[in-house]
VOMI-466936 format. One line per field, with one value per atom (N, C-alpha, C): x, y, z; atom name; residue number from 1. Coordinates in nm, 3 decimals. Layout:
residues N
xx	[X  ...] .
yy	[Y  ...] .
zz	[Z  ...] .
bator	[CA  ...] .
nulo	[NUM  ...] .
***
This chain:
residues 217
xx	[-0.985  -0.975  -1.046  -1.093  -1.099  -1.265  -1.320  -1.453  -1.480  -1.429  -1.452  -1.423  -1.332  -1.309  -1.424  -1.463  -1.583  -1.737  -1.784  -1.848  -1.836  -1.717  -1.717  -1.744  -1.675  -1.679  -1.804  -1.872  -2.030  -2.131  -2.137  -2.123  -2.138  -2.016  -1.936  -2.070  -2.065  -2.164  -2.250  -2.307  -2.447  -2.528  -2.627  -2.671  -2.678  -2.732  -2.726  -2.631  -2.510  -2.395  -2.297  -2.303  -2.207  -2.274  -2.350  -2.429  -2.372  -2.424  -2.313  -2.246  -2.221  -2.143  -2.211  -2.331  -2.373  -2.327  -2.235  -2.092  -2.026  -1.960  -1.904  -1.944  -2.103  -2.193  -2.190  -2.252  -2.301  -2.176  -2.064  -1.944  -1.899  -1.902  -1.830  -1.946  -2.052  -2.126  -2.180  -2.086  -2.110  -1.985  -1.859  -1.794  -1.760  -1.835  -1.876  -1.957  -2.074  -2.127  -2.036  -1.937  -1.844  -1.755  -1.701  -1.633  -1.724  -1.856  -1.912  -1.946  -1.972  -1.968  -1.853  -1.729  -1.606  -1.573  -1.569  -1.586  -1.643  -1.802  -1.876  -1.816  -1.787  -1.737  -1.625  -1.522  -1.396  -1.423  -1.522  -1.535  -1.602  -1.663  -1.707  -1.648  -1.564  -1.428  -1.280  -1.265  -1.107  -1.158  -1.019  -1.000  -1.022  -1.066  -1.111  -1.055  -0.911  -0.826  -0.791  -0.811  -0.840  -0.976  -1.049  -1.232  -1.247  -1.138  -1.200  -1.105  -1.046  -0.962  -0.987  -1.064  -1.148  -1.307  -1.331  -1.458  -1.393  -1.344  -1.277  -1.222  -1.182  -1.140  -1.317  -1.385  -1.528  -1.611  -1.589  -1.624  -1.571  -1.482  -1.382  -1.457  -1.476  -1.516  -1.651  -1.766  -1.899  -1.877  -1.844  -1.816  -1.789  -1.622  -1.604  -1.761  -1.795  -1.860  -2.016  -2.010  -2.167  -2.136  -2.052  -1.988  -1.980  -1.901  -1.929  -2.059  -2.128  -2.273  -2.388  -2.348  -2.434  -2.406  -2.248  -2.222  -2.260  -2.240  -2.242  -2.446  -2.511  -2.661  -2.736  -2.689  -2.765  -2.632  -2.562  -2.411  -2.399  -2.408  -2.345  -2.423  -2.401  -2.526  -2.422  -2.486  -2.445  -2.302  -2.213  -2.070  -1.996  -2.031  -1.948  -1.960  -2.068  -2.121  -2.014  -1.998  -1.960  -1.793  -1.737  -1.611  -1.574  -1.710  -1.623  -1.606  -1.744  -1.733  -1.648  -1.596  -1.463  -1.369  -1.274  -1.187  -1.189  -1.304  -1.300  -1.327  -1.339  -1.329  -1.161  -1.096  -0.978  -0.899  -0.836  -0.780  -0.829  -0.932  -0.892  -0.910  -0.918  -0.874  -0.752  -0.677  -0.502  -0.425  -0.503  -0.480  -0.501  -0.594  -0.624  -0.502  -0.464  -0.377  -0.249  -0.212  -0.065  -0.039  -0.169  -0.150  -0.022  -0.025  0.084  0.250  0.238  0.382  0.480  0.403  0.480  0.522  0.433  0.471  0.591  0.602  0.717  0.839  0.845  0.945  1.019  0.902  0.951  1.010  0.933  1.051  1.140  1.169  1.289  1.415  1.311  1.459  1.510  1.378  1.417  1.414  1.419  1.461  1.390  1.253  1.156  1.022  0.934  0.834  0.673  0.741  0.638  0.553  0.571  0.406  0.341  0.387  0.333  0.254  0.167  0.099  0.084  0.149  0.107  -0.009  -0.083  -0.220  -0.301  -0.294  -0.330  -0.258  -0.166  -0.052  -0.109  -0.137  -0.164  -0.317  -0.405  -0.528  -0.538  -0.455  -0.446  -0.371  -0.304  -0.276  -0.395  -0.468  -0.560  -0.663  -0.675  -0.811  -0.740  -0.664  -0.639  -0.629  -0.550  -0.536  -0.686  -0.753  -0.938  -0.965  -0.964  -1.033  -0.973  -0.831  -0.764  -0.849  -0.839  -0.877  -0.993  -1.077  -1.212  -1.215  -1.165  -1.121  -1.110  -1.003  -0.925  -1.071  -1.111  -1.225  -1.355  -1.374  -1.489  -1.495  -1.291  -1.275  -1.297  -1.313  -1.302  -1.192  -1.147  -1.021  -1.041  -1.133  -1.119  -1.183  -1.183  -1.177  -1.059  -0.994  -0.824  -0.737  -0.726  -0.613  -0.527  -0.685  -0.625  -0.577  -0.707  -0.650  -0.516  -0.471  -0.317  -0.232  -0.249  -0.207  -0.134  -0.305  -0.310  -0.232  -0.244  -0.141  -0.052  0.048  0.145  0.244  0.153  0.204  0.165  0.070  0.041  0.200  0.211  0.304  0.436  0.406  0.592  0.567  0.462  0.475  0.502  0.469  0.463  0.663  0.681  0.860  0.898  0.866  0.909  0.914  0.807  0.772  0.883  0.915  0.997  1.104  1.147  1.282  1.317  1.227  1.273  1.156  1.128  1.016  1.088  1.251  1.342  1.389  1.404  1.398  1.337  1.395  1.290  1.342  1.342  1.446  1.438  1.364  1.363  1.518  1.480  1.576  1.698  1.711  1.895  1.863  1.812  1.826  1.891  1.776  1.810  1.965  1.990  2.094  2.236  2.175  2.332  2.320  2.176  2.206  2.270  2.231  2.298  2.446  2.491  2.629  2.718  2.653  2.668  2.699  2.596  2.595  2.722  2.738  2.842  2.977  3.007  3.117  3.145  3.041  3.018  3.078  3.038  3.021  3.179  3.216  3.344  3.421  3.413  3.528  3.511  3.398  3.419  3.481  3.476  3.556  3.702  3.724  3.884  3.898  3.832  3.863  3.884  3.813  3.808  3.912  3.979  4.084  4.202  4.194  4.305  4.305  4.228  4.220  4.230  4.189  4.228  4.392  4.467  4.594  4.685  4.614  4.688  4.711  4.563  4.545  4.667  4.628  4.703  4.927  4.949  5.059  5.066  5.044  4.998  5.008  4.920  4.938  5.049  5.082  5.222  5.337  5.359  5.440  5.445  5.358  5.359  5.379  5.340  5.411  5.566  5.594  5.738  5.816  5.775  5.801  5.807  5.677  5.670  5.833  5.797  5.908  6.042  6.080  6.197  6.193  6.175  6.164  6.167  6.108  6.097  6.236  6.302  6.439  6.560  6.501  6.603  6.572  6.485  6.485  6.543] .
yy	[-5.145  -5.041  -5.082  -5.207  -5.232  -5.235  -5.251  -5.230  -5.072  -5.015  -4.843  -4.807  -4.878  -4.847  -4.869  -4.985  -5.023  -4.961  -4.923  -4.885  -4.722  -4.589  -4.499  -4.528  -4.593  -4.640  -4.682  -4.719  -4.774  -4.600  -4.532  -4.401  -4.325  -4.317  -4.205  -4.260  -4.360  -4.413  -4.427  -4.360  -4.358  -4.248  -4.280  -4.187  -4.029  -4.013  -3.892  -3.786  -3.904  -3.824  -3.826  -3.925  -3.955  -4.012  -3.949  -3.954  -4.081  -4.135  -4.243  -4.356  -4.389  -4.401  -4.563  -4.557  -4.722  -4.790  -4.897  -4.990  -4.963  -4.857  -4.854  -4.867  -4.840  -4.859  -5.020  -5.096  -5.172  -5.308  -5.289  -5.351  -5.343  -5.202  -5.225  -5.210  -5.203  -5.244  -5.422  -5.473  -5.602  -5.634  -5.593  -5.584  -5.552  -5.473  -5.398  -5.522  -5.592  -5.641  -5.823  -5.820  -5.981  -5.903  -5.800  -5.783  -5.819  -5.744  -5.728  -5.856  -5.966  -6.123  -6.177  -6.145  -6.181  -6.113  -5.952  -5.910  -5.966  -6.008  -6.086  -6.157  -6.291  -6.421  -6.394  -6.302  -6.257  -6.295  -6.160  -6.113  -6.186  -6.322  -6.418  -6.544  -6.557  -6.694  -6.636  -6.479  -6.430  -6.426  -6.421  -6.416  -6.283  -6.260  -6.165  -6.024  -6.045  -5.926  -5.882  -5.987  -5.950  -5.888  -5.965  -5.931  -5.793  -5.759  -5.558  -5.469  -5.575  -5.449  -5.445  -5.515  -5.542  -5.459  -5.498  -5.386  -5.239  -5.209  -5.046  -5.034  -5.097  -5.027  -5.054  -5.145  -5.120  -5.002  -4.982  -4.885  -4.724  -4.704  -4.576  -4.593  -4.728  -4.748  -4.666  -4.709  -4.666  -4.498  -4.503  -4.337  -4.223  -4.264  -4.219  -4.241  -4.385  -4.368  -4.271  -4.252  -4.196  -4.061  -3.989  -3.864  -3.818  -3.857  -3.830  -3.856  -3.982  -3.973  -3.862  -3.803  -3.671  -3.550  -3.551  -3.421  -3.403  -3.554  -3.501  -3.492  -3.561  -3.528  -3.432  -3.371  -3.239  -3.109  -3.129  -2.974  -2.987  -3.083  -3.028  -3.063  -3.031  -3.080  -3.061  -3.122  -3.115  -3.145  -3.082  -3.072  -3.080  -2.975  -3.002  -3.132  -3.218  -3.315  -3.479  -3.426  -3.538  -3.508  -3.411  -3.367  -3.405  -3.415  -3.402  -3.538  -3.605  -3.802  -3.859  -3.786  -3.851  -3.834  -3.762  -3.724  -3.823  -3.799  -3.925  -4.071  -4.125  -4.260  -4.256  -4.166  -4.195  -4.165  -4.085  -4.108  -4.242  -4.296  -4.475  -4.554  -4.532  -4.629  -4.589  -4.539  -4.522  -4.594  -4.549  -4.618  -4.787  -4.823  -4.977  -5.040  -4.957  -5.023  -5.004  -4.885  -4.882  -4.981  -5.062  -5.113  -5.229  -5.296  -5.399  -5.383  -5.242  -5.140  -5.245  -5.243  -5.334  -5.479  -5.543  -5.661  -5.665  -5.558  -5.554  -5.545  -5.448  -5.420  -5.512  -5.636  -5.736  -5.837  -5.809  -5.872  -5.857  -5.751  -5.709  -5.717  -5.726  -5.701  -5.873  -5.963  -6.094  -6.169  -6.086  -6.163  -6.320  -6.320  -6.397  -6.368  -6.428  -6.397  -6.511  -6.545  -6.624  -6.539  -6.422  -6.337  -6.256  -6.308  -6.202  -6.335  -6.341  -6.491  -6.414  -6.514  -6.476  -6.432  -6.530  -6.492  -6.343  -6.272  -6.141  -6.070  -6.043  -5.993  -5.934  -6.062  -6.063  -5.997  -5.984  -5.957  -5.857  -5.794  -5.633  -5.582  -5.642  -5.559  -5.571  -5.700  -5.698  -5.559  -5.574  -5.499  -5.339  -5.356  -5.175  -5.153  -5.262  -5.222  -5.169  -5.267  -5.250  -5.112  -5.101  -4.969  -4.893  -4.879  -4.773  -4.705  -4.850  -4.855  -4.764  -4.796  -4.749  -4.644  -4.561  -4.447  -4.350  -4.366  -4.320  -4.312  -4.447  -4.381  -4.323  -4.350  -4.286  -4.135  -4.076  -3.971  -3.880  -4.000  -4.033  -4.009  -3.880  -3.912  -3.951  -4.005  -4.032  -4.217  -4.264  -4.369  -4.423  -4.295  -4.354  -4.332  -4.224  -4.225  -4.267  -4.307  -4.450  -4.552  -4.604  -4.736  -4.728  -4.619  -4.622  -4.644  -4.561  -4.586  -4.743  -4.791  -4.947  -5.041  -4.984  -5.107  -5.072  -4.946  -4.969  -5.055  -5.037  -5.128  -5.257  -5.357  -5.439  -5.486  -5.379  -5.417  -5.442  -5.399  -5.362  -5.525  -5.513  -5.671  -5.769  -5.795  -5.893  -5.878  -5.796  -5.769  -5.839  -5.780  -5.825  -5.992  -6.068  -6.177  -6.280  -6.187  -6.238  -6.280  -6.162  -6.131  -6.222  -6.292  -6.362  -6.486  -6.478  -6.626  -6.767  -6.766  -6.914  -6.862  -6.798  -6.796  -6.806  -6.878  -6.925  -6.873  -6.811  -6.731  -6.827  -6.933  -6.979  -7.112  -7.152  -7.280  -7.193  -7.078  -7.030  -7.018  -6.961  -6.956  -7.039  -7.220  -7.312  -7.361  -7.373  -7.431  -7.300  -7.161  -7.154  -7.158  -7.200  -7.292  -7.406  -7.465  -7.578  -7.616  -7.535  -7.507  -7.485  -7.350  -7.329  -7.452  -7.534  -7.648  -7.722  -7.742  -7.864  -7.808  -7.692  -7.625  -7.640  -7.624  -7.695  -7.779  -7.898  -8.010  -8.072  -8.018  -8.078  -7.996  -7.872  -7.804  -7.943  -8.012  -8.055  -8.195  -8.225  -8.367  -8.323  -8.188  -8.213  -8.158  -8.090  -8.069  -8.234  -8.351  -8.459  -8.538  -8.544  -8.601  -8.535  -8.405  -8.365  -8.398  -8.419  -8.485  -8.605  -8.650  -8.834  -8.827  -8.722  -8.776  -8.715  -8.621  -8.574  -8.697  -8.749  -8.879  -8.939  -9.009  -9.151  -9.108  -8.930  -8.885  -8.921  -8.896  -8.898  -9.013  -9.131  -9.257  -9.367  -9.322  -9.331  -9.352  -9.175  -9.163  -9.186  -9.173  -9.226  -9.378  -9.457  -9.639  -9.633  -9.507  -9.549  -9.519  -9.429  -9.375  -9.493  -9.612  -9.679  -9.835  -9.816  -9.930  -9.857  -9.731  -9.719  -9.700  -9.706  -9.694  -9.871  -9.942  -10.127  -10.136  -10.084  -10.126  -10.054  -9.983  -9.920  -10.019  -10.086  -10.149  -10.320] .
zz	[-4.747  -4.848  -4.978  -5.011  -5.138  -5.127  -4.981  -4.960  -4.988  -4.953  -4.965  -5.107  -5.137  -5.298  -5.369  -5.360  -5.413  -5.414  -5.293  -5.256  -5.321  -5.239  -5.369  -5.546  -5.567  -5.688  -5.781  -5.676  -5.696  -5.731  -5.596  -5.547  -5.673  -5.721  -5.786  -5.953  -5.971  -6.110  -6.124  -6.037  -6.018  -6.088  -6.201  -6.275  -6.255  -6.090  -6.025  -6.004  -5.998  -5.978  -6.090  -6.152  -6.329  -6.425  -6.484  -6.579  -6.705  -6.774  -6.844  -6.801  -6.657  -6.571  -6.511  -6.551  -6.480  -6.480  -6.579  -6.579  -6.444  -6.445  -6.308  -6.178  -6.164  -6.044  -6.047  -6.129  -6.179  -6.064  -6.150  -6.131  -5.992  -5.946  -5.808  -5.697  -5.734  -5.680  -5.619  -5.700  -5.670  -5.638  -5.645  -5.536  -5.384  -5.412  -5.287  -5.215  -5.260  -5.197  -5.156  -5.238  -5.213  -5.098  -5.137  -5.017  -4.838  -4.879  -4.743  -4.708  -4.765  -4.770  -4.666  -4.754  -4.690  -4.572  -4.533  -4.384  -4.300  -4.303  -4.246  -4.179  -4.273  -4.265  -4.147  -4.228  -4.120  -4.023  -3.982  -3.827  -3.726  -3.796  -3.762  -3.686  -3.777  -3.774  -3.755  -3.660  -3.644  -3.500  -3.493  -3.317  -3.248  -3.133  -3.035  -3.128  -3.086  -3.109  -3.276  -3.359  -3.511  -3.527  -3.433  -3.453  -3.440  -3.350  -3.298  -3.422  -3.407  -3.535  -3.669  -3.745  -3.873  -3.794  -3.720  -3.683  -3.685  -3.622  -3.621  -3.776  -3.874  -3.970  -4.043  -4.024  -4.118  -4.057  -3.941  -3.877  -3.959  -3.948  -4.070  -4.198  -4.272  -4.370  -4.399  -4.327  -4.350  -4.325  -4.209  -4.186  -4.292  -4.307  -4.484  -4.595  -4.592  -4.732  -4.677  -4.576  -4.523  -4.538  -4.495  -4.492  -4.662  -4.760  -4.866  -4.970  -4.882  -4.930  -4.933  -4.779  -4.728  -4.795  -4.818  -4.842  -5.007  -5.024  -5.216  -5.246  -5.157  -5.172  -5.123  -5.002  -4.958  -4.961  -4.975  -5.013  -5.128  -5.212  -5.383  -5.507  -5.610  -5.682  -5.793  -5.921  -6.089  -6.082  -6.137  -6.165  -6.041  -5.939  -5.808  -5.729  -5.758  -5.678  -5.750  -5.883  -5.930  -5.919  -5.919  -5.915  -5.772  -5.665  -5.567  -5.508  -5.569  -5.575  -5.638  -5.740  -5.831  -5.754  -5.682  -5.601  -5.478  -5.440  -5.348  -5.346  -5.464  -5.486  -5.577  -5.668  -5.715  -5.622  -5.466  -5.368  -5.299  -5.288  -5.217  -5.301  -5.450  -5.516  -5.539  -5.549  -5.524  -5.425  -5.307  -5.148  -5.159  -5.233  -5.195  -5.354  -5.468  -5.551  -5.479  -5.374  -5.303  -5.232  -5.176  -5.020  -5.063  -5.205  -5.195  -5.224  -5.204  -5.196  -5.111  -4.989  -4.861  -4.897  -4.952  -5.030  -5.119  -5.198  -5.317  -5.231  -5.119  -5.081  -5.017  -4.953  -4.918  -4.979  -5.114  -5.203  -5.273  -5.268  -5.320  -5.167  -5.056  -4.949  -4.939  -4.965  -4.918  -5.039  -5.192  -5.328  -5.307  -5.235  -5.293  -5.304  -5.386  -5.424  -5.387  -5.234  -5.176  -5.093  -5.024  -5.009  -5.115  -5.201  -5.344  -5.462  -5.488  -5.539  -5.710  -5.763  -5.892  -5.996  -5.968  -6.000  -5.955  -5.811  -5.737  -5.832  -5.900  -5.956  -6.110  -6.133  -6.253  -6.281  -6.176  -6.163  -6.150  -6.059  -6.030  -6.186  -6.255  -6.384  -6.481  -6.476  -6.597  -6.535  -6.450  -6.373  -6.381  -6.350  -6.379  -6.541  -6.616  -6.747  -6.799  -6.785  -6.820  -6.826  -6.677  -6.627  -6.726  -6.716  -6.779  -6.876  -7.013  -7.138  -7.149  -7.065  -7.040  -6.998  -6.905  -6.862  -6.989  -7.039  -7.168  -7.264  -7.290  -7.429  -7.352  -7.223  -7.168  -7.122  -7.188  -7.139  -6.978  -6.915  -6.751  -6.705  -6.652  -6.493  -6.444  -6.345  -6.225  -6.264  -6.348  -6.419  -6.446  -6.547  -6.596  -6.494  -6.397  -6.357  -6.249  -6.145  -6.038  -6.046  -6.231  -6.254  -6.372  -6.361  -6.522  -6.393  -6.221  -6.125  -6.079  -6.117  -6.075  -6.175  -6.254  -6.444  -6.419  -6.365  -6.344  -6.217  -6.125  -6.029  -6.042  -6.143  -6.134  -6.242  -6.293  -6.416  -6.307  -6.237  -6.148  -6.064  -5.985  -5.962  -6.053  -6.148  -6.245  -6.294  -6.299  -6.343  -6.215  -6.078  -5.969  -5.965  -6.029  -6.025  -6.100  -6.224  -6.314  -6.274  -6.164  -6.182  -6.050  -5.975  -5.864  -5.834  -5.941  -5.903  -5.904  -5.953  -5.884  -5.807  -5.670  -5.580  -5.437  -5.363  -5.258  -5.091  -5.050  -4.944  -4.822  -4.796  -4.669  -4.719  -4.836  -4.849  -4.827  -4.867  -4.838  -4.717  -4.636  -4.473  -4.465  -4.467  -4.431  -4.425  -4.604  -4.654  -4.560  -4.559  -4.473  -4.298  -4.264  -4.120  -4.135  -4.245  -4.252  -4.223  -4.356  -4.386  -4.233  -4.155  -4.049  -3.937  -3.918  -3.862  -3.904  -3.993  -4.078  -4.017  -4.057  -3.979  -3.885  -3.760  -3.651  -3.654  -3.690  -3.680  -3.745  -3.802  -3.829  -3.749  -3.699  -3.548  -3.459  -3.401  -3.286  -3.312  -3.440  -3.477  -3.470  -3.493  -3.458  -3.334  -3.269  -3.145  -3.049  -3.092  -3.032  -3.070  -3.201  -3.290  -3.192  -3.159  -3.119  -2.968  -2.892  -2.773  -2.767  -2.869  -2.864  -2.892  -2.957  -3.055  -2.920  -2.799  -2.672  -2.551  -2.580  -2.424  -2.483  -2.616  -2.677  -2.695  -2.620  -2.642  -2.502  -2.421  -2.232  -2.219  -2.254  -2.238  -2.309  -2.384  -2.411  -2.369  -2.332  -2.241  -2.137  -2.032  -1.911  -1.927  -2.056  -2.033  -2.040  -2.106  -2.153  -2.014  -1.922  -1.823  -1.701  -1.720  -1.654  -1.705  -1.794  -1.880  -1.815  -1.816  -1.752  -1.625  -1.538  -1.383  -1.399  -1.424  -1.404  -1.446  -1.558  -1.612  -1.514  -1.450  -1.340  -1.214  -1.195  -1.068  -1.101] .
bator	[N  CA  C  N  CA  C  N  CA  C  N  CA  C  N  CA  C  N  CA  C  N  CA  C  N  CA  C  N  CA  C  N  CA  C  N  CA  C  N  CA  C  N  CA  C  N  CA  C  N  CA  C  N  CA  C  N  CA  C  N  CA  C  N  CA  C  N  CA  C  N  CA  C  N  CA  C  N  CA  C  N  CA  C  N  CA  C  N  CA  C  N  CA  C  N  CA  C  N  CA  C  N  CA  C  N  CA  C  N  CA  C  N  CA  C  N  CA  C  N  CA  C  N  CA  C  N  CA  C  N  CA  C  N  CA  C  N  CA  C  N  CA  C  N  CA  C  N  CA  C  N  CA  C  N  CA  C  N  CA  C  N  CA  C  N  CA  C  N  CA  C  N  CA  C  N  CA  C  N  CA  C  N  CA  C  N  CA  C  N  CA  C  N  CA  C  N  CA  C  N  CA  C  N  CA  C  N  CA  C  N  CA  C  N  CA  C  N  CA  C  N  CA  C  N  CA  C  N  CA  C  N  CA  C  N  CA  C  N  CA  C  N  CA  C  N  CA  C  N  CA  C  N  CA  C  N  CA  C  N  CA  C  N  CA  C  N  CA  C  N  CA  C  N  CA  C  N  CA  C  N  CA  C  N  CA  C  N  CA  C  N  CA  C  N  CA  C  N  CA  C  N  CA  C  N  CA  C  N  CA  C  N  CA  C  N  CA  C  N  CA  C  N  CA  C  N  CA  C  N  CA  C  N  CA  C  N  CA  C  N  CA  C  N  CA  C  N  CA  C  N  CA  C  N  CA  C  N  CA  C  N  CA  C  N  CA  C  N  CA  C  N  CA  C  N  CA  C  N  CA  C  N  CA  C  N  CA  C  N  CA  C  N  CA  C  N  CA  C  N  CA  C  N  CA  C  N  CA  C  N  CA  C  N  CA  C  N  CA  C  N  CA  C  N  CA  C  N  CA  C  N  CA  C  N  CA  C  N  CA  C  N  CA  C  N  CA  C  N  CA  C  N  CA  C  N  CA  C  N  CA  C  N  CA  C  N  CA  C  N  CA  C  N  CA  C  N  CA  C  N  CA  C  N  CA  C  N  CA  C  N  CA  C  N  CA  C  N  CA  C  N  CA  C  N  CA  C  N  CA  C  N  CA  C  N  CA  C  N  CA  C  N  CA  C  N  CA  C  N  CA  C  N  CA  C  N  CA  C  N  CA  C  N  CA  C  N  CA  C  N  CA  C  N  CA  C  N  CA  C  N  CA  C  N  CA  C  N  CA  C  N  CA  C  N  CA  C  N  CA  C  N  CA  C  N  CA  C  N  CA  C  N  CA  C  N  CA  C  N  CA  C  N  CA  C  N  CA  C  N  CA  C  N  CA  C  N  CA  C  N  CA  C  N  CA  C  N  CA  C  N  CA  C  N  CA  C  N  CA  C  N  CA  C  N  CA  C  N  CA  C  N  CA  C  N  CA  C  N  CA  C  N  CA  C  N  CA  C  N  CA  C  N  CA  C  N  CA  C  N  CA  C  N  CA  C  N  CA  C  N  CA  C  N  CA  C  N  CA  C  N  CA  C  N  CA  C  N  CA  C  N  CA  C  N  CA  C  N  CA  C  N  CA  C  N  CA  C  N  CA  C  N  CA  C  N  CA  C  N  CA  C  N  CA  C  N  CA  C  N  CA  C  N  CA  C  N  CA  C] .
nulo	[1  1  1  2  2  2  3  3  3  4  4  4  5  5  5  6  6  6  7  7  7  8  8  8  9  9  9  10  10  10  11  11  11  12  12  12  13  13  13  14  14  14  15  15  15  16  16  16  17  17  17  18  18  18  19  19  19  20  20  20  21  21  21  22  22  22  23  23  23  24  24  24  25  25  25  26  26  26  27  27  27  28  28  28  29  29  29  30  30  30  31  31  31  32  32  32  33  33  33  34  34  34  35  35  35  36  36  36  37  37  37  38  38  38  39  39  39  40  40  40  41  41  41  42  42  42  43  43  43  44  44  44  45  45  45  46  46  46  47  47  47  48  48  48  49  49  49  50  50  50  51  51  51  52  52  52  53  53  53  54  54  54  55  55  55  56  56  56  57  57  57  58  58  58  59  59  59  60  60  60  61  61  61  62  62  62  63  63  63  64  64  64  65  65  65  66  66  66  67  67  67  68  68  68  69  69  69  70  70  70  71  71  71  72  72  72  73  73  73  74  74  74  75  75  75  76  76  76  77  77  77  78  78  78  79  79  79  80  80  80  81  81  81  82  82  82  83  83  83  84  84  84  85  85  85  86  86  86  87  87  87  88  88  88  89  89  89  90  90  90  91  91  91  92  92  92  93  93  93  94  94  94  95  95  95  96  96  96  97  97  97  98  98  98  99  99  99  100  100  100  101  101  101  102  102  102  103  103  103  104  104  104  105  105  105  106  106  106  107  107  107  108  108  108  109  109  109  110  110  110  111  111  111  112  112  112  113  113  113  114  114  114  115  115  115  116  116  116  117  117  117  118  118  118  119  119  119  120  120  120  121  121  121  122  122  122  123  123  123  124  124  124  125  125  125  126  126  126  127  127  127  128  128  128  129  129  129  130  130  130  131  131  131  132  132  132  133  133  133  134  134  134  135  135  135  136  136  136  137  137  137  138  138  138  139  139  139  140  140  140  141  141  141  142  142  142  143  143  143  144  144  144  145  145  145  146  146  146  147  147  147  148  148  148  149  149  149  150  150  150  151  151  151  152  152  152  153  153  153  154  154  154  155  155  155  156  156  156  157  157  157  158  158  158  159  159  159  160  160  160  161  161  161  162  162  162  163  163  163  164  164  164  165  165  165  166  166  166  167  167  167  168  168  168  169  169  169  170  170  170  171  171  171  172  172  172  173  173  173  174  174  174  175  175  175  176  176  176  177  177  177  178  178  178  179  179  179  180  180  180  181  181  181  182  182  182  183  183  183  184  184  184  185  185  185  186  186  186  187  187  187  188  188  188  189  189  189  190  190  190  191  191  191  192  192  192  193  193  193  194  194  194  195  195  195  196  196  196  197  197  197  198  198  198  199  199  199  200  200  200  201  201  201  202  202  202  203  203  203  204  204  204  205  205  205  206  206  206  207  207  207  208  208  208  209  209  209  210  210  210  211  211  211  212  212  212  213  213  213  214  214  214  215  215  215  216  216  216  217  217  217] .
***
């Protein structure tokens, strides 16, 4: 998603279609091109069954960006052309700032903050704040309002971060397997205490049993 983002994004700032707008070509245009670096690489060094499924979503990818390439250069022109490239780069740039929705939720269900890296966190807020800013004085929607989208969830991670970054969810597992164990572990010491304190009642008695039968003979 963040390749398609980019790529619209590139798209959408392009003198032809957003007049003013080169910064934004400029920028995610060279995102666009680190991402396609790193796909590469991916699809290179992942295994069989990762390999087809990073192809099928770059596959969707080009499609989408070819499809709105065509339509906005031979179907639309002036105002409709850029209205309709803005729309479609601020719906997947929405989509690629939601995608770490799943992440939060995970931390909020498992109150730690080890698949969520601080730094990504913090990057996705500076980077949407930016845009925002820029949005706002460039009098840009489709500038401001993916990325006011994006500052706020970068902002919600970063609270998220706060609010559980001394927490570590695998050590409590551990510590109440542990605990668990110990419990264990002291049932079977008295289960054995109490079998030793039964033989040593048994053996006992049966001497005393033997001491009187000898005193009867």
């Amino acid at each position: 998603m963040t390749l398609l983002n980019c790529l619209l994004s590139a798209w959408y700032g392009l003198p032809f279609v957003s007049p003013n707008n080169l910064l934004v070509s400029t920028i995610n245009g060279t995102g666009a091109a680190i991402e396609s670096i790193y796909v590469l690489v991916f699809i290179i060094f992942a295994p069989t069954k990762e390999k087809g499924k990073i192809l099928g979503l770059l596959t969707f990818v080009i499609a989408v960006f070819s499809t709105v390439a065509f339509v906005s250069l031979f179907a639309l022109h002036g105002h409709s052309r850029k209205l309709f490239c803005g729309l479609a780069a601020t719906i997947f740039s929405i989509i690629m700032y939601a995608s770490p929705l799943s992440i939060m939720r995970l931390v909020i269900k498992t109150k730690s903050v080890e698949f969520m890296p601080f730094f990504l966190s913090l990057f996705v807020f500076l980077c949407g704040t930016s845009w925002f800013v820029y949005g706002l004085l460039g009098g840009d929607p489709f500038v401001a309002v993916p990325n006011g989208f994006g500052c706020g969830l970068g902002a919600a991670q970063l609270i998220l971060y706060a609010i559980y970054r001394n927490n570590h969810g695998e050590p409590k597992k551990a510590s109440s397997n542990g605990g668990s164990s110990l419990e264990m572990g002291e049932k079977e010491k008295q289960k054995q205490k109490q079998k030793q304190n039964q033989n040593g009642i048994n053996t006992s008695s049966n001497s005393n049993h033997l001491n009187n039968s000898h005193n009867q003979v």
